[in-house]
KEPA-818139 format. One record per residue (C-alpha): x, y, z; residue in three letters; residue number from 1. Coordinates in nm, 4 decimals, padded with zeros to 6 digits, always signed. Layout:
N
<atom><X>X</X><Y>Y</Y><Z>Z</Z><code>ala</code><pos>NUM</pos></atom>
...
***
This chain:
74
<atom><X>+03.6877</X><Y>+03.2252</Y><Z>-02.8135</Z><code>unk</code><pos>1</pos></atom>
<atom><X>+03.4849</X><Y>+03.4801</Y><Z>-03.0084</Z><code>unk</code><pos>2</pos></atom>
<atom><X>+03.2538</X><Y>+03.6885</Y><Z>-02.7534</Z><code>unk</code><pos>3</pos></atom>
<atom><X>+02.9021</X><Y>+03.7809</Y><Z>-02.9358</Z><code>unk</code><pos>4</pos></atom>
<atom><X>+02.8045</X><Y>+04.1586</Y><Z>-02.8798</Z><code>unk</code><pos>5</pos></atom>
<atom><X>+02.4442</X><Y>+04.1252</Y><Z>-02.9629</Z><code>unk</code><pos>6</pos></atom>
<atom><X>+02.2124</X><Y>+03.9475</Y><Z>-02.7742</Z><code>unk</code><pos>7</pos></atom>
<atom><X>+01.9704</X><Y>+03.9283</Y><Z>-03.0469</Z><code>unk</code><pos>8</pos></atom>
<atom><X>+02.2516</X><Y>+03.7521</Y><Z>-03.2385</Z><code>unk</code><pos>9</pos></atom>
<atom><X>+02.3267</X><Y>+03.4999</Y><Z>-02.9297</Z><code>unk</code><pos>10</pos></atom>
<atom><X>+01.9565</X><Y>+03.4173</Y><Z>-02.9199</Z><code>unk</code><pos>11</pos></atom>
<atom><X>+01.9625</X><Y>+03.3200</Y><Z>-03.3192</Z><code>unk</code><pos>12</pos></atom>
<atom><X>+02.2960</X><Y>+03.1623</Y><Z>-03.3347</Z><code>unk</code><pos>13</pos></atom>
<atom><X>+02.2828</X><Y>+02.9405</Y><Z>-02.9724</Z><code>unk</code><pos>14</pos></atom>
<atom><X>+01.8975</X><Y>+02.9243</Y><Z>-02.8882</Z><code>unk</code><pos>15</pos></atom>
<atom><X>+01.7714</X><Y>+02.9312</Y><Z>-03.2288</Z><code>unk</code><pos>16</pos></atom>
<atom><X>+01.5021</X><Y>+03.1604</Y><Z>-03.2235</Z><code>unk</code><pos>17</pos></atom>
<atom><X>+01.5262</X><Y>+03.5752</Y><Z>-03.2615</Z><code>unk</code><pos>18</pos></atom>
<atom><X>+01.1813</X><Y>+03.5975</Y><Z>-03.1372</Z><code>unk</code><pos>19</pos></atom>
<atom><X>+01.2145</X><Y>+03.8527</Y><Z>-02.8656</Z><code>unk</code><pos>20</pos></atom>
<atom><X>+00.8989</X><Y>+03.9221</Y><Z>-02.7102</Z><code>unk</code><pos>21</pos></atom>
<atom><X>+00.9032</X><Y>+04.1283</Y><Z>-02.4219</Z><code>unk</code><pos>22</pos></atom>
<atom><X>+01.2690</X><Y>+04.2304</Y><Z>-02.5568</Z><code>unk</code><pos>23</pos></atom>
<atom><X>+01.2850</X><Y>+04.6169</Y><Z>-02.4038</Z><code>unk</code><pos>24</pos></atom>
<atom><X>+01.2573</X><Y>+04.4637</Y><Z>-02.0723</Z><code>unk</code><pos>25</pos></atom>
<atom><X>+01.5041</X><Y>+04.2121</Y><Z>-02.0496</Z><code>unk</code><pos>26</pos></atom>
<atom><X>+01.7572</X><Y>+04.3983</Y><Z>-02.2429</Z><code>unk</code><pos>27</pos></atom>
<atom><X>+01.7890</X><Y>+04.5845</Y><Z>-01.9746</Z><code>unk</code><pos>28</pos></atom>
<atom><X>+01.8455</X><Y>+04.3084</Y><Z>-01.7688</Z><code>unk</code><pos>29</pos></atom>
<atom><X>+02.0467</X><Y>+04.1679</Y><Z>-02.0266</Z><code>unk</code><pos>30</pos></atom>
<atom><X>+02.2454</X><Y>+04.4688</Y><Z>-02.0514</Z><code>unk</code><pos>31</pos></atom>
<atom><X>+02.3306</X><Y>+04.5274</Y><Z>-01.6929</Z><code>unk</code><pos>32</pos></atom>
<atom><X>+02.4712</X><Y>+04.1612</Y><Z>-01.6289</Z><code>unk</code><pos>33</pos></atom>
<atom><X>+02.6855</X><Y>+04.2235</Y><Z>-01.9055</Z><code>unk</code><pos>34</pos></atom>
<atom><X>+02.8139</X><Y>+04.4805</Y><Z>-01.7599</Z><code>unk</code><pos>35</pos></atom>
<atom><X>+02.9171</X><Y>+04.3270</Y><Z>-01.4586</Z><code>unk</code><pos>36</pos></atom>
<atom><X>+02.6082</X><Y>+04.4261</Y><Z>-01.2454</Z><code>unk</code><pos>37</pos></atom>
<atom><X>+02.3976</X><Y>+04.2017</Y><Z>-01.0487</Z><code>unk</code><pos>38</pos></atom>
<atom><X>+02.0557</X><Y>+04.1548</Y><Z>-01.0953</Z><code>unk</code><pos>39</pos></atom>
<atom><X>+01.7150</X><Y>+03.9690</Y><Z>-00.9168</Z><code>unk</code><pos>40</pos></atom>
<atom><X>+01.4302</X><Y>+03.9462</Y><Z>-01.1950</Z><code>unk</code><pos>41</pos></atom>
<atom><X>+01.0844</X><Y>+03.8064</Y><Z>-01.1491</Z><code>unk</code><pos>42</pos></atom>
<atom><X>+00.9038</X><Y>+03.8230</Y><Z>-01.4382</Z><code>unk</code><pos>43</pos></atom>
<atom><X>+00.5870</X><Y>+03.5848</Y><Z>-01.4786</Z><code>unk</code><pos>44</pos></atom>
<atom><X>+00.5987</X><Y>+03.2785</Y><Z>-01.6278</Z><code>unk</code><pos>45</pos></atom>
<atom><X>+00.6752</X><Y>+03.2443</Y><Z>-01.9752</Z><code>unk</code><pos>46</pos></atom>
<atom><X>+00.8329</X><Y>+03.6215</Y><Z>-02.0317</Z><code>unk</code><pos>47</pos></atom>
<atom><X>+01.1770</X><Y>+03.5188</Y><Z>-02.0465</Z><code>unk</code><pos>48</pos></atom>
<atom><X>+01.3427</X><Y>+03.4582</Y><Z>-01.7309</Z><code>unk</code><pos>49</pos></atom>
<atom><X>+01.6200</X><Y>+03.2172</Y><Z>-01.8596</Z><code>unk</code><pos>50</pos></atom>
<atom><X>+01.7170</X><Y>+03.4293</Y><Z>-02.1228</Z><code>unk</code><pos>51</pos></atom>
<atom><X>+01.8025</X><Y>+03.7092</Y><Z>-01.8351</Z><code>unk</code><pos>52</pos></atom>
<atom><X>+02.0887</X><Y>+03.4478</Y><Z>-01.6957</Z><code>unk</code><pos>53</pos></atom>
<atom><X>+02.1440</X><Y>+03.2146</Y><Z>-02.0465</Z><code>unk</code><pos>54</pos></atom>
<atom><X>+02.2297</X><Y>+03.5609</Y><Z>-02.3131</Z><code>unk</code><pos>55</pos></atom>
<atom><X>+02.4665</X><Y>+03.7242</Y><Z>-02.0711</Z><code>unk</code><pos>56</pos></atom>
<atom><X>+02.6316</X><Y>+03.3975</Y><Z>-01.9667</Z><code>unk</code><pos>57</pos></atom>
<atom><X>+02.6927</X><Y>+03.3143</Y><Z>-02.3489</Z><code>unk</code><pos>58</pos></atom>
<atom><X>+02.8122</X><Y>+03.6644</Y><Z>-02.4313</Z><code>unk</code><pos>59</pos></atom>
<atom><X>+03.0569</X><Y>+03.6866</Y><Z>-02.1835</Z><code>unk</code><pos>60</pos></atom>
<atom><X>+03.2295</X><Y>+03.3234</Y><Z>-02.1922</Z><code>unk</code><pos>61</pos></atom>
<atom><X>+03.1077</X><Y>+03.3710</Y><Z>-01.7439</Z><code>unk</code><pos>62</pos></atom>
<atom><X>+02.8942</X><Y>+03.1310</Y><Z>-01.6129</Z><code>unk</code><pos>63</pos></atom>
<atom><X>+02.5027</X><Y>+03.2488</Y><Z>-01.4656</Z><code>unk</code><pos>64</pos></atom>
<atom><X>+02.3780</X><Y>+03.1697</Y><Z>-01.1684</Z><code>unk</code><pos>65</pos></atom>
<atom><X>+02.0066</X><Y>+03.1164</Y><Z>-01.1618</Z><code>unk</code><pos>66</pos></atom>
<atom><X>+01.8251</X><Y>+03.0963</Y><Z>-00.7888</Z><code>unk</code><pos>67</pos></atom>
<atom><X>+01.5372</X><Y>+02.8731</Y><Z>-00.7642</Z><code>unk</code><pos>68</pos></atom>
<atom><X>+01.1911</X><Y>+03.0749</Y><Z>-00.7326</Z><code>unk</code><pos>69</pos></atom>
<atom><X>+01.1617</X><Y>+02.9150</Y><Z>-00.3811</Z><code>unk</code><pos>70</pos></atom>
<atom><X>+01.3935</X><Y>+03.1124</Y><Z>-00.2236</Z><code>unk</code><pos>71</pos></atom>
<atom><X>+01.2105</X><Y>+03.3546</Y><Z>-00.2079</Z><code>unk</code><pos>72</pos></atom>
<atom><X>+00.9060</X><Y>+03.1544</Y><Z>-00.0295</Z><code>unk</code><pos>73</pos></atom>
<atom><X>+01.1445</X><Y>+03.1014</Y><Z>+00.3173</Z><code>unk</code><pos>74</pos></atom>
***
């Protein structure tokens, strides 16, 4: 299986779209979980959230684990 190197390429190819708003910030994000580092993002709604845990996952053939905003209501 051929691992993609750009996330901009992952969001085109899998998700269809290269739109990218609020890109700078989650690149970073992106960029650290592909590194191998962990990472807890809140971001409001609509800036991209799933793409923090989706890109990385697809990039690096690993599987993301999204928690449930709730959580963090206990």
């Amino acid at each position: 299986m051929e691992v993609a190197t750009d996330p901009l390429a992952v969001l085109g190819r899998v998700f269809g779209t290269t739109r990218a708003s609020g890109a700078e910030q989650r690149g970073a994000i992106v960029e650290a979980v592909v590194a191998g580092g962990d990472a807890v993002v809140l971001l409001p709604t609509g800036a991209g959230k799933s793409s923090c845990h989706q890109v990385p996952a697809v990039m690096t053939a690993r599987a993301g684990l999204p928690g449930p905003h709730w959580w963090s209501r206990r």
